[in-house]
N, C-alpha and C positions, 0 to 999 in steps of 0.2 A: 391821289398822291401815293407813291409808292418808295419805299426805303429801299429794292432789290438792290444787292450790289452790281452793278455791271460785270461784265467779262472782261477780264484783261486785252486790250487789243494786241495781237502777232503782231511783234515784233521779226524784221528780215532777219537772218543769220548775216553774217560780213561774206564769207564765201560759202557758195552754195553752186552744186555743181548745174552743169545748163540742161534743163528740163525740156522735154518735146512739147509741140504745141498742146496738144490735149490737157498735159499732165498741168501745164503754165495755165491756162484757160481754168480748169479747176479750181487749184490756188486761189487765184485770182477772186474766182467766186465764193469762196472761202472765207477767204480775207474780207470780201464787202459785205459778206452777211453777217459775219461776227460784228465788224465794226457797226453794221447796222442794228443789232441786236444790244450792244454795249450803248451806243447812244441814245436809242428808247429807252434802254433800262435809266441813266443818269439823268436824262430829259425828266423821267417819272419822279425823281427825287426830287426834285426844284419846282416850286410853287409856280401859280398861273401866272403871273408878271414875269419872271426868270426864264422861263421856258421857251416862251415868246424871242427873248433875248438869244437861248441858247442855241435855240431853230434856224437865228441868224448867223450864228457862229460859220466860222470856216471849218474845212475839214480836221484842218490840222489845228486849229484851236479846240473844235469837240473831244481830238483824240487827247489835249493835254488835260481837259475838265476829265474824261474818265480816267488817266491815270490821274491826278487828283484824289478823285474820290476813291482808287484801290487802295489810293496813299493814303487815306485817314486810318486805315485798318493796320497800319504799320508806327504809327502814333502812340507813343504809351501811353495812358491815362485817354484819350481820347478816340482808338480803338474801342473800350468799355462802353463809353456812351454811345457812340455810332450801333454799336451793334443791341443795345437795350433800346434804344429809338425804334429799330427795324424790329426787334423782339414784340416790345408793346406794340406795333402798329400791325404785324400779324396775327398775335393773340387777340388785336381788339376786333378783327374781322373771322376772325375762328369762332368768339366768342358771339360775334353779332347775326352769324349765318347759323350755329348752332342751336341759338335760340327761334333761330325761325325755321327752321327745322323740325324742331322738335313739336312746335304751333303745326303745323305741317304733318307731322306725324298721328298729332291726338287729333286731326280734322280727320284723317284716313281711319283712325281708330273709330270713328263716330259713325263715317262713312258704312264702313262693315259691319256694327252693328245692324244697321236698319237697312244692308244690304240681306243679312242674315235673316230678318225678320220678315221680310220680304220672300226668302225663300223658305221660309216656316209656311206664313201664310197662303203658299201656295201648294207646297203639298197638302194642305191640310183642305182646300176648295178642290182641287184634283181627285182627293180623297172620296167628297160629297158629291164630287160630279159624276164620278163610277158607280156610288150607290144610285146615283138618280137613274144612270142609265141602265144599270139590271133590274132598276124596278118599273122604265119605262113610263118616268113622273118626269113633264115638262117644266122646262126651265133650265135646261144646259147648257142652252147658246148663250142666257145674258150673266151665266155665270161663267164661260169660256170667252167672253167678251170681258169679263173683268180680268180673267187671270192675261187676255190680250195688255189689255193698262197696265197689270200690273208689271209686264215685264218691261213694257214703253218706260217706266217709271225706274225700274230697275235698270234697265238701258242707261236712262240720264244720272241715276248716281254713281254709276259705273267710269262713264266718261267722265263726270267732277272726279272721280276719284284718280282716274288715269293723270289728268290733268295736275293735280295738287300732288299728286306720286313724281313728275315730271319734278314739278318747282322743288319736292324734297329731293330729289335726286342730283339737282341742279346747287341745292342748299350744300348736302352732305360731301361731293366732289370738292367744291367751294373750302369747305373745311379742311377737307384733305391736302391740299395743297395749301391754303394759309399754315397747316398746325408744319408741313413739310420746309416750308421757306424759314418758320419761324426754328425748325430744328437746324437747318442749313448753316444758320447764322451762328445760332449757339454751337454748333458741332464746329464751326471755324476759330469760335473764342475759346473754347474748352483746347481742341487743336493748341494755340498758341498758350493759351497757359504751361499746358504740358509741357511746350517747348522752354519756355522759362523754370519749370521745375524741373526739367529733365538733369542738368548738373548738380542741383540741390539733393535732389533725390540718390541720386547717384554717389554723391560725397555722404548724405546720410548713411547709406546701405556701407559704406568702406568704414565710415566710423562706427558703425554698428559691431562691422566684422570684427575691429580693431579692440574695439571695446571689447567683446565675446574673449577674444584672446587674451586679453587681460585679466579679465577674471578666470581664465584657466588657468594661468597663471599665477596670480593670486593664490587660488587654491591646492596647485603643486609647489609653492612657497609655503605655502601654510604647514602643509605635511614636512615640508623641508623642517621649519621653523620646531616642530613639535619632538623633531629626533636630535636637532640640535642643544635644545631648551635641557632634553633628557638627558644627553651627554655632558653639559654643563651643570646639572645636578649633581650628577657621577662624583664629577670633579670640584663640587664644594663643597662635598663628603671628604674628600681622602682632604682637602686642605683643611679642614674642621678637624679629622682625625690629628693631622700634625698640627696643627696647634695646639691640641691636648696632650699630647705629648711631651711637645716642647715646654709647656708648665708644669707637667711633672716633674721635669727636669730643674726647675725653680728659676727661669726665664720670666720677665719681666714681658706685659701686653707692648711694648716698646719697641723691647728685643725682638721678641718673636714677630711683628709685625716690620723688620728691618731684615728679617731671616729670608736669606736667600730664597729659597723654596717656596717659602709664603708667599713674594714677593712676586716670582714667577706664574706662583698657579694663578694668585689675584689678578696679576695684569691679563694672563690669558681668560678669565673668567669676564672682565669685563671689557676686552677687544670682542667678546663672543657676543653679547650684549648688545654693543655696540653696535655690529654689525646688522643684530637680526632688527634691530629698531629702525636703522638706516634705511634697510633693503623694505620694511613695510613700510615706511616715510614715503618712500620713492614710487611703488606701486598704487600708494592712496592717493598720491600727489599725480598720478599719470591718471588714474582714472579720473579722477574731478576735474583733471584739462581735459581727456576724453567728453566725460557728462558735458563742462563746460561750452566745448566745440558743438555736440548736438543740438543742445539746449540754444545756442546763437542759430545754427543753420535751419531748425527746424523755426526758429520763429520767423526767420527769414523767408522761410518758405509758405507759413500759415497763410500771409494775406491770398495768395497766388492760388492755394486749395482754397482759400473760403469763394475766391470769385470764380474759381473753377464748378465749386459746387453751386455755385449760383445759378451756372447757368445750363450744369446740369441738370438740375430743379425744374430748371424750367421744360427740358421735355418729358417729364412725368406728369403733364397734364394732357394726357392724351385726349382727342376728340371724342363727345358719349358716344357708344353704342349703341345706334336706333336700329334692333330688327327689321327687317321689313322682308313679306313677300316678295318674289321675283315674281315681275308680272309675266302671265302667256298672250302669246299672240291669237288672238280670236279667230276662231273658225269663219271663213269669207265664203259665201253662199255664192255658187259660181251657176246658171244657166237661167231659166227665166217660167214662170209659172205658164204651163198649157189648157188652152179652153177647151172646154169637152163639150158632146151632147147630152143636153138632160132628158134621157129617155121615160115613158111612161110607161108603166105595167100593165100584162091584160090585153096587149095590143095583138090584133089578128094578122101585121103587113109580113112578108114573107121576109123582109131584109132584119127585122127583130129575132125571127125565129131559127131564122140560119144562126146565128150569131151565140144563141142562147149554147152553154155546153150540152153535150150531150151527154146520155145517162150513164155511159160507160166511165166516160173523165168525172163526172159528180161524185159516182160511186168510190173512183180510185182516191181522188183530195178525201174525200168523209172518211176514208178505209187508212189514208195518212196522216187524217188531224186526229183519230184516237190514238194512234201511239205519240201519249204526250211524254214526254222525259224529262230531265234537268240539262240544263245548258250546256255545266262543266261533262254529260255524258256525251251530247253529241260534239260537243268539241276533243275529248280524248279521244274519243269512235273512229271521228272524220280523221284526225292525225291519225292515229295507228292504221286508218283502212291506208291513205295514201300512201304509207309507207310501205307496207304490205302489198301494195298492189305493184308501187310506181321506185319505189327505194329510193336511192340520195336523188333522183331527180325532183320528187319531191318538196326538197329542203324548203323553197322559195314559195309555197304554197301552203305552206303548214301554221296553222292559227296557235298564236302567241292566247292565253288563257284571260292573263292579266289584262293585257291590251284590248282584249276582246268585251271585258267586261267592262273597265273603265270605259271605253268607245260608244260600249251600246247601252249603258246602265245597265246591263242583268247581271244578276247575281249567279253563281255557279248552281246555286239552286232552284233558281226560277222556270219552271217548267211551261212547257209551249209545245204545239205540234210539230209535227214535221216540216210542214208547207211553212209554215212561219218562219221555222228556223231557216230553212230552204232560200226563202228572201230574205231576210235577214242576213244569211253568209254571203249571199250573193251583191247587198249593197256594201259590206266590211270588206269584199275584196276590191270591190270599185273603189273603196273608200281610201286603203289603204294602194294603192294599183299595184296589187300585186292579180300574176296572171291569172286567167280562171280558165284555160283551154280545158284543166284537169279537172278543173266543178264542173265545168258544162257536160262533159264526157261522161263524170262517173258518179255525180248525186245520186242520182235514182237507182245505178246499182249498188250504191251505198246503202240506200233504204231500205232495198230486196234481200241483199245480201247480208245485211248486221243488224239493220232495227226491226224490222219483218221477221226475219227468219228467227231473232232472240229471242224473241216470245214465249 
């Protein structure tokens, strides 16, 4: 069972100018794969009895079930749960393949161990098989027969491992695209909330603005207010002064408050008053419609953030992180094992003794395995002679150090004769097929000419 939404099926345009055949033929094929793509996807939503049902449908009845189902996502309150159905039924296969994955992962973890133990074991018998052989004490074959098994052995957990590497690899994909479909959905809900908050939002930010402005306001009132306040001080001095006055004059509190002048400066004192109380009345009473107005739009908008966040929430449960090895593709042993003769020693036939080297070549190999050296020297040797000899035509002949070691297991400082090394560069350039017209030609005056003559 599957919640995917289907694809909207193309709709024609009404007029649409006339297309060449190719271009119509395209189309056309276009059109039948979407629509066939849309009706797998809707088929996958619908239960085994229904499916059955919908297989029988007609063309043009399948294409009304898929709009349909684009139609539920267009539904308010019902978009919601269409899309936490398909949410839960992708998290529950993220979840379900993650877990065996990870089972998958600690079986590989298990693997390498006693893959690793395995290759302990066997340097350490390789170790005692090279002592047996300089001391020329029997018993190396049935101990060269067991490191035989052991790598048959190695071999097999090698392959479980490749194999069980597959089914995680096949797990982890799996994942990947469940945790993808289940963001898809949420990123289309998140989408449409937006769209519903988009004018909330928008009316908040303007009554914000509106707001801001009012309190700037406000506060160049205020300043307003405090030079006004100070001026109608002024002026309940000088009418304080004339009324004391006016009682010296032996005026009654009657009189004097009937007195023209009094009469005036009082009225202007409290039109003054008056005013500055109205003007902060007004601005209190604008801000709190202000506050008011937000306080309604923003709670208006809260339900639409909290489901927004919802199901943003929900892609912050990304898929674990299981390291893993990239695996290498195995070296493939390409040609086939050659039979020899087992010759005997001591033999008088004349076809033995032709064959045998003779003392001049003995002497020259014996005279080229004491100059033993270190690896990393005949490998910089041999590059700087080529160059020296042959310049950039060389480039494509010239031994990489790293690669050289990694390739052959020697270390930079593992020393070896001449002849050794001699075979040894000679299977590294088969190995790697890079040309050897220039080894063939110039080894040996390499020899004469840099490791002889250095001495």
């Amino acid at each position: 069972m599957s919640f995917e939404k289907p694809p909207t099926t193309p709709t024609p345009e009404q007029e649409k100018p006339k297309a060449s055949a190719p271009e119509t033929k395209n189309r056309e094929k276009f059109e039948a794969e979407t629509k066939e793509g849309a009706t797998e996807k809707t088929a996958e939503f619908l239960n085994s009895d229904n499916q059955g049902f919908f297989n029988r449908m007609s063309e043009g009845g399948k294409n009304i079930a898929n709009r349909v189902y684009e139609g539920l996502y267009e539904i308010p309150g019902v978009n919601r749960v269409v899309g936490k159905l398909e949410i839960a039924y992708n998290q529950f296969w993220l979840d379900r393949h993650e877990e065996k994955a990870l089972k998958s992962k600690n079986k590989m973890d298990g693997l390498d161990l006693k893959i690793g133990l395995f290759g302990q074991s066997k340097k350490e018998i390789e170790s005692v098989i090279e002592n047996l052989k300089q001391q020329n004490i029997p018993g190396v074959e049935s101990l060269q027969l067991k490191l035989k098994n052991m790598d048959r052995q190695k071999t097999d957990l090698l392959n479980e491992k490749d194999r069980t590497q597959t089914k995680f690899e096949e797990r982890e994909n799996k994942m990947k695209l469940y945790a993808n479909e289940r963001d898809r959905v949420a990123d289309k809900l998140i989408g449409r909330y937006n769209e519903k908050l988009k004018p909330m939002e928008k009316e908040l930010e303007n009554l914000q603005t509106y707001k801001d402005q009012t309190d700037l306001l406000i506060a160049v009132t205020e300043v307003r207010h405090k030079e006004q306040i100070a001026k109608l001080g002024d002026i309940e001095k000088r009418k304080t002064q004339v009324e004391e006055a006016l009682r010296r004059t032996g005026m009654s509190e009657k009189e004097i408050r009937k007195f023209e002048a009094v009469k005036t400066l009082e009225g202007f004192l409290a039109q003054g008053r008056k005013e500055i109380k109205i003007e902060k009345e007004n601005l209190t009473q604008k801000k709190t419609e202000i506050n008011e107005r937000i306080a309604k739009v923003d709670a208006k908008a809260n339900p639409y953030r909290d489901k927004r966040e919802e199901f943003a929430r929900v892609k912050e449960g990304r898929p674990l992180k299981m390291d893993m090895e990239t695996r290498k593709r195995g070296k493939e042993f390409k040609g086939e094992e050659e039979a020899r003769a087992h010759t005997r020693r001591g033999g008088s036939e004349a076809v033995y003794a032709a064959e045998e080297p003779t003392r001049e070549v003995k002497v020259e190999a014996a005279e080229k395995d004491k100059e033993r050296l270190k690896t990393s020297s005949y490998i910089s040797g041999w590059n700087a002679y080529l160059q020296e000899k042959y310049g950039k035509d060389a480039s494509k002949e010239l031994i990489d150090s790293r690669d050289f070691s990694r390739e052959t297991k020697l270390s930079g400082d593992y020393e070896l004769g001449f002849e050794d090394f001699k075979n040894i560069l000679a299977k590294y350039y088969k190995f790697r097929k890079m040309p050897t017209d220039k080894l063939n030609r110039s080894i040996d005056s390499f020899f004469e000419e840099k490791i002889k003559a250095g001495k």
